[in-house]
N, C-alpha and C positions, 0 to 999 in steps of 0.2 A: 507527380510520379516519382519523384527524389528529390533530393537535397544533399548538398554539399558546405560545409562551414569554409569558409574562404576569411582568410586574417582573422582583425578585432571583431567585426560586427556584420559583417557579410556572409551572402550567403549564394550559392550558385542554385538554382531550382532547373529539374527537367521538366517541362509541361508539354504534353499535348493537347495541340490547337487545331481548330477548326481550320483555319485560312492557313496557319505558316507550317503543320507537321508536329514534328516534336522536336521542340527547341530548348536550348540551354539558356536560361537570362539572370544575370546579376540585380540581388537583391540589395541595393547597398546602405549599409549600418541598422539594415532585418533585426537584429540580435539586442539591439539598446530596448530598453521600458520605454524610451519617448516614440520610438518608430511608428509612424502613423499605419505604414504596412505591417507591421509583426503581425495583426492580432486578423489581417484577412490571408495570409500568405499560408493556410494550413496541409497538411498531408492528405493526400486523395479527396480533394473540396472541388466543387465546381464551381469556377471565380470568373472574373471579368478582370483582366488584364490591362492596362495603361505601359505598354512595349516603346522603347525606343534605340535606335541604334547605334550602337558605340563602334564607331570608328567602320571598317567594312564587313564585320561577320559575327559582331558580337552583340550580344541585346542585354539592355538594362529593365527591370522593372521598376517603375515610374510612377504606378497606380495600381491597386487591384482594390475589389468588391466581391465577396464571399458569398456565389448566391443559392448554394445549395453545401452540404456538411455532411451526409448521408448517414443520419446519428445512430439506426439502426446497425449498420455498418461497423462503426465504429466501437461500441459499444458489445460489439459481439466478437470474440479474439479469431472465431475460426472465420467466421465473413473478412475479418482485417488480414488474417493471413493470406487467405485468397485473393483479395485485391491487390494484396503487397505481390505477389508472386505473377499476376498478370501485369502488374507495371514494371518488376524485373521484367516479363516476358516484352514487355513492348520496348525498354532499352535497352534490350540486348538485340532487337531484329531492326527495328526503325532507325538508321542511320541518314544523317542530314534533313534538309529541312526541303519539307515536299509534303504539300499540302493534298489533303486526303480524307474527304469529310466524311465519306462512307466509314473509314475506320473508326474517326471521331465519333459519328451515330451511333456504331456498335457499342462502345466503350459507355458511352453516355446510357445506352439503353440496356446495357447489361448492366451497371452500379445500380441505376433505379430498380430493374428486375431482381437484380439481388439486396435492395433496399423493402423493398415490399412482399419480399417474399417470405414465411417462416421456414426458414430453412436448419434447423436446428440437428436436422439425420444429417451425421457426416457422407451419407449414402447419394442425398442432394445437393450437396456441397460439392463433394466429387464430381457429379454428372453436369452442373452448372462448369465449375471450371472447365472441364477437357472439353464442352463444346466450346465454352469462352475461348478456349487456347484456339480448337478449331479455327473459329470467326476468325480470328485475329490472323493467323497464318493462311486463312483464304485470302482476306483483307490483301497481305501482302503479297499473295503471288507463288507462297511453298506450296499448295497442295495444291494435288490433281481435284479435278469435277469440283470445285468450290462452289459452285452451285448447290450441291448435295448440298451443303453444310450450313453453307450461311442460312439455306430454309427450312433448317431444322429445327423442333420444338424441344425444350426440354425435358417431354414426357418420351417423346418418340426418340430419345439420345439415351434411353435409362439403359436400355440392352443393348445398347452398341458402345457401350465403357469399352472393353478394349480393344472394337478397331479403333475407337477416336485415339487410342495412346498409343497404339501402332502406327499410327498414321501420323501423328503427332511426333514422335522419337523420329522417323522417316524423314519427315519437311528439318526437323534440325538438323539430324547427321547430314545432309545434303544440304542444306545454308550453308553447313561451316562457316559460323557467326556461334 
């Protein structure tokens, strides 16, 4: 979800996890050619983590395995931007580490849904995100009736673009986050 450069060769990564939330953990010396991690440690990849804990509230990465890349994704700038902007949206609201697999699902199933989807009309692109935004702030608790949302399809969310952004601007202004 991010990355931070820390000194020579380190590197601070956000992820979120199944079990632990979204957590901050130290890659250390990530950035050298010999690093056995650099080359699994990528931007919005779906990996396997090897976590362990430095001192009382700090996590190092120790291991990872890269086991999805979503090339379509990536490969595409407006799908990339989109992802970049729901993983800002999830470190600006998800604070501390509190584990929450329903969110994880969503996220997991919304990258593949937007891995497999031809989504090339900026028009789907739009209605993908603000329901994504949706999910994700029912997920945590800002919107009313969250039920609505989360069982919403993305055909049946085409005509409701701007209550999802009304409603969407609403759960932030009132986070104040």
């Amino acid at each position: 979800m991010g990355k931070k450069e820390v000194g020579e060769a380190d590197r601070i990564f956000s992820v979120l996890t199944k079990d632990f939330g979204r957590i901050d953990a130290m890659a250390q010396g990530v950035r050298y050619v010999k690093s056995k991690l650099r080359y699994n440690l990528n931007d919005f990849s779906y990996s396997r983590f090897g976590l362990v804990m430095n001192g009382n509230s700090s996590w190092r990465i120790v291991d990872a395995e890269e086991l999805g890349s979503w090339p379509d994704i990536r490969g595409n700038p407006k799908k990339l931007a989109v992802v970049s902007r729901l993983a800002d949206l999830i470190n600006r609201m998800v604070r501390g580490q509190e584990p929450d697999a329903n969110l994880w699902e969503e996220i997991k199933n919304s990258l593949v849904f937007l891995e497999k989807c031809n989504m090339e009309d900026g028009k789907n692109l739009l209605t993908f995100e603000l329901l994504t935004n949706l999910k994700i702030l029912s997920h945590l608790g800002y919107v009313p009736d969250h039920e609505k949302w989360l069982n919403l399809s993305p055909e049946k969310a085409e005509n409701l673009k701007s209550l999802m952004a009304s409603t969407i601007k609403t759960a932030l202004q009132e986070s104040q986050l």
